[in-house]
MARMAR-209986 format. One line per field, with one value per atom (N, C-alpha, C): residue number from 1; residue in one letter; x, y, z. Coordinates in steps of 0.05 Angstrom, whole numbers, always signed. Last residue first. Layout:
<nodes>
k (NUM_...)
r (A_...)
x (X_...)
y (Y_...)
z (Z_...)
</nodes>
This chain:
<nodes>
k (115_115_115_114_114_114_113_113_113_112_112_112_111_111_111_110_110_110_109_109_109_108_108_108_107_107_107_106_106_106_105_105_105_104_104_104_103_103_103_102_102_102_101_101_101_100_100_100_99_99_99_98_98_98_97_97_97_96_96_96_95_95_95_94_94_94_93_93_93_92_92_92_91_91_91_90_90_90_89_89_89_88_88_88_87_87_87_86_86_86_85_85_85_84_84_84_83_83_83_82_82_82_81_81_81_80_80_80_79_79_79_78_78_78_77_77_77_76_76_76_75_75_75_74_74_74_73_73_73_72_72_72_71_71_71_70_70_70_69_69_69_68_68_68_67_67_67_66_66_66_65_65_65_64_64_64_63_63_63_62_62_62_61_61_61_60_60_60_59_59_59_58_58_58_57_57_57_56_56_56_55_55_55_54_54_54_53_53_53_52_52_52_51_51_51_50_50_50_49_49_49_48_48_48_47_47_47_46_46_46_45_45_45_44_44_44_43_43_43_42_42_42_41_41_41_40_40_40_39_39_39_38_38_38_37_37_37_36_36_36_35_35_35_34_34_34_33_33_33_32_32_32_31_31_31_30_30_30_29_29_29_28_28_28_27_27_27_26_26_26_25_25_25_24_24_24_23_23_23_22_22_22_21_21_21_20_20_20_19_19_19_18_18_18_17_17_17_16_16_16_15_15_15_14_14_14_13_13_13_12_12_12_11_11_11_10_10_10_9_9_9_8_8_8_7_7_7_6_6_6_5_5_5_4_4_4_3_3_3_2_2_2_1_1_1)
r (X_X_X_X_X_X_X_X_X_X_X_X_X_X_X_X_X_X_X_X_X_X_X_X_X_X_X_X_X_X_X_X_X_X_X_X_X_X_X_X_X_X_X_X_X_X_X_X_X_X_X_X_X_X_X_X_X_X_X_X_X_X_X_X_X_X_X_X_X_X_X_X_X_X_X_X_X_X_X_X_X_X_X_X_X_X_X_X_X_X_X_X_X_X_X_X_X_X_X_X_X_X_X_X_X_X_X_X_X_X_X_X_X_X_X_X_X_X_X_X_X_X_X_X_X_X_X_X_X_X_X_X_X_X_X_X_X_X_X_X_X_X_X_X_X_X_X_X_X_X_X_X_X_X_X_X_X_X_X_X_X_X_X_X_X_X_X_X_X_X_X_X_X_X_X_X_X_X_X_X_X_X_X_X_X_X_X_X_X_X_X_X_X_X_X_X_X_X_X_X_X_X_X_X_X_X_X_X_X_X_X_X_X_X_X_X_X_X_X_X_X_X_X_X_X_X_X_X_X_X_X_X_X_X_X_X_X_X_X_X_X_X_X_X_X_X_X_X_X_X_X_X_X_X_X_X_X_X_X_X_X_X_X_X_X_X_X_X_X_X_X_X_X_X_X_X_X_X_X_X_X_X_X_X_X_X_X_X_X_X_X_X_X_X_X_X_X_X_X_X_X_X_X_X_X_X_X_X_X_X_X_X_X_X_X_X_X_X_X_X_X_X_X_X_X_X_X_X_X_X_X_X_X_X_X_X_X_X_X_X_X_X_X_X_X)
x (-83_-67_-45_-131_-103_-95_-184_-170_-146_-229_-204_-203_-292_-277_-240_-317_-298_-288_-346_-363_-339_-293_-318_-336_-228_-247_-281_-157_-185_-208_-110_-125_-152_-54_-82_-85_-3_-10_-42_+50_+23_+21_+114_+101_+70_+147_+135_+118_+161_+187_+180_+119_+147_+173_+92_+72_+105_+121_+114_+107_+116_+135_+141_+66_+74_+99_+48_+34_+43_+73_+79_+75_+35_+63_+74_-12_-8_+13_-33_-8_+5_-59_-74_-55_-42_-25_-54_-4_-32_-34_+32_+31_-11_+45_+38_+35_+123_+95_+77_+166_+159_+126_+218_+197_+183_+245_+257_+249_+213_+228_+237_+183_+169_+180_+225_+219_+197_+232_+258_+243_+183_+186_+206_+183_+159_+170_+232_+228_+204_+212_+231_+236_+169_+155_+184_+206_+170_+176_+271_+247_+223_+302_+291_+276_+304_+303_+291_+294_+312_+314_+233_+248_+269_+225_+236_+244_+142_+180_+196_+107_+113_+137_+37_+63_+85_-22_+4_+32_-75_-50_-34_-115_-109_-82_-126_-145_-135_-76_-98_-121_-76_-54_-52_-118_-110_-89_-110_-133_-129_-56_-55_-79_-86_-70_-67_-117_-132_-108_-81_-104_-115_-64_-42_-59_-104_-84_-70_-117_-137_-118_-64_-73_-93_-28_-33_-56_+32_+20_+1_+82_+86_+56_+75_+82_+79_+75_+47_+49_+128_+111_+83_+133_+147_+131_+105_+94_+109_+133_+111_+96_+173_+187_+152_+164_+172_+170_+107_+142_+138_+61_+57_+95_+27_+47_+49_-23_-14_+13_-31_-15_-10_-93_-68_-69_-143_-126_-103_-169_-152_-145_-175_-190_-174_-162_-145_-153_-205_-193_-184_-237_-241_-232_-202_-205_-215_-192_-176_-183_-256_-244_-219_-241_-264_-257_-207_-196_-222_-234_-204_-200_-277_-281_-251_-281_-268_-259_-272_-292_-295_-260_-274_-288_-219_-235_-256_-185_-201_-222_-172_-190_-200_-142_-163_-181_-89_-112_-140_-72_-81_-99_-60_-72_-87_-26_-37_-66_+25_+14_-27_+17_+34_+14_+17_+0_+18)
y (-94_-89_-96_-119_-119_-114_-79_-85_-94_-68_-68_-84_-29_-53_-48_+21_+4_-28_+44_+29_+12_+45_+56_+33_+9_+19_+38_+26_+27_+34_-28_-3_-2_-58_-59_-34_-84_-62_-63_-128_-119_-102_-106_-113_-106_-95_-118_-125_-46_-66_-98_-12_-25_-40_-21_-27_-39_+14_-7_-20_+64_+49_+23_+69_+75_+52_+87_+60_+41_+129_+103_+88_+162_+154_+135_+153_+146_+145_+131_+145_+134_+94_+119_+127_+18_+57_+61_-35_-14_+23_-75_-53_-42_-151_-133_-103_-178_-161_-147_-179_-188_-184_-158_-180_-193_-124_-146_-161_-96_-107_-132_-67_-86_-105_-38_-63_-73_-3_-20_-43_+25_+10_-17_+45_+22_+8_+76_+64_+33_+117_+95_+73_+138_+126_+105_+161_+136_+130_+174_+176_+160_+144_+173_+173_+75_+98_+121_+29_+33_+59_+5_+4_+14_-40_-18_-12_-45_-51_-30_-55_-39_-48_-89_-95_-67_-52_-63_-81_-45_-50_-70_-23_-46_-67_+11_-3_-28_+39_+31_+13_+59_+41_+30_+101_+62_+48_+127_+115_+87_+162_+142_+120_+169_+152_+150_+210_+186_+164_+248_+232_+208_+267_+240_+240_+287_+261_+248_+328_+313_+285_+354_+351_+325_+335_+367_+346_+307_+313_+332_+294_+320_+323_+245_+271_+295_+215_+220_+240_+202_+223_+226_+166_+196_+212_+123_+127_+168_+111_+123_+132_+97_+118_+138_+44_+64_+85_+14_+23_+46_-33_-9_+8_-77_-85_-40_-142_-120_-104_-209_-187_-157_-233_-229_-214_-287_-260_-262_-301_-313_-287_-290_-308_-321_-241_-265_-280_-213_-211_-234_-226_-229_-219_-202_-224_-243_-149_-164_-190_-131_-123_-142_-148_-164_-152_-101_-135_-153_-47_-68_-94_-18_-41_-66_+52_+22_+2_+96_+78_+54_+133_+135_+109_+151_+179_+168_+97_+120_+138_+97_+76_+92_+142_+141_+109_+137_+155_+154_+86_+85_+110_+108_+85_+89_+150_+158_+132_+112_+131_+139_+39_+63_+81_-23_+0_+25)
z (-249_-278_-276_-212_-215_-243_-172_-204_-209_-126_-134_-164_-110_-120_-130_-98_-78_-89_-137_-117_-98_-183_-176_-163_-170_-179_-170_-147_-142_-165_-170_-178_-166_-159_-158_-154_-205_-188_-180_-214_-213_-199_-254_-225_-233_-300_-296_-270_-309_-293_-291_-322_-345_-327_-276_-302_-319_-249_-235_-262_-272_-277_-265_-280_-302_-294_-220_-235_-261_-209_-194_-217_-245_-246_-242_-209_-241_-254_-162_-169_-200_-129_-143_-164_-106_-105_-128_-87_-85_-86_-112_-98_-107_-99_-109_-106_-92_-84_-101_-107_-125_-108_-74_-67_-77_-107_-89_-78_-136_-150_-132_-84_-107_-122_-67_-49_-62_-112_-104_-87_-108_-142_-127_-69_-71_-93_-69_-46_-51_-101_-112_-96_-80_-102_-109_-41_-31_-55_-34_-50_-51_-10_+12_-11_+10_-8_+10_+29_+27_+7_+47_+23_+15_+111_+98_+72_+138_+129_+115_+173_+163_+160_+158_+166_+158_+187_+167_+174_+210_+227_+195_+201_+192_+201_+242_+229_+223_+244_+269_+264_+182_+204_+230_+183_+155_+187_+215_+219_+209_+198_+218_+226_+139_+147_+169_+165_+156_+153_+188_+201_+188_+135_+155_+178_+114_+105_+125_+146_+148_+128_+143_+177_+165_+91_+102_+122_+95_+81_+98_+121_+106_+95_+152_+164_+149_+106_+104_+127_+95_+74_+93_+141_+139_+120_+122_+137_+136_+76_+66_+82_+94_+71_+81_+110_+135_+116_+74_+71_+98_+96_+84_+89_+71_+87_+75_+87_+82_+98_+65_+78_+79_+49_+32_+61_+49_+56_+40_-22_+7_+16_-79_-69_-38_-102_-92_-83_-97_-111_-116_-42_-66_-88_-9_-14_-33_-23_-29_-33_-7_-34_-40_+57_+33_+8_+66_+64_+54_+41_+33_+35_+32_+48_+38_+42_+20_+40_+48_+58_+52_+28_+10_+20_+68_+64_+42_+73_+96_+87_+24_+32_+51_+12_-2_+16_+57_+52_+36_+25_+44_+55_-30_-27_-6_-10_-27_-24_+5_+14_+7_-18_-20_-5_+0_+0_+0)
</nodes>
């Protein structure tokens, strides 16, 4: 779950671990980068409320991607795990997309998408 990800489930209500499960037909792990917990310090009062909310909620696994850049930080600990990522981030998405990694996409009414 990149930044950006986790704020939007909070603020749009998105019923995540039934959305996953039926995706993948099984839980899956969530796991959210130390990089992305710091970004969400910078973001403005009602964002990094909702992210600390994602992270009380769901309680992530938090690990480390080795980067001061989030978005290079997700690409690097995608490449090295072979994880899928959850991100909004149309950029992100771009180069996750040309490295070969799945990405899940929120759809309309709270469904997820793996591209």
């Amino acid at each position: 779950m990149d930044t950006n990800a986790c704020v939007y489930v909070i603020k749009e209500h998105v019923g995540l671990e039934d959305a996953l499960e039926r995706l993948f037909e099984e839980k899956v792990e969530l796991a959210v980068l130390n990089e992305c917990l710091l970004e969400s310090k910078r973001l403005g009062f009602l964002e990094e409320r909702a992210f600390g909310r994602f992270i009380e909620a769901f309680k992530p696994k938090i690990v480390e991607g080795g980067r001061r850049n989030v978005d290079g930080a997700v690409l690097a600990y995608a490449m090295k795990t072979g994880c899928v990522v959850c991100t909004g981030d149309i950029a992100l998405r771009k180069k996750l997309k040309a490295k070969g990694i799945r990405v899940i996409v929120f759809k309309k009414g709270g469904s997820l998408e793996v591209t």
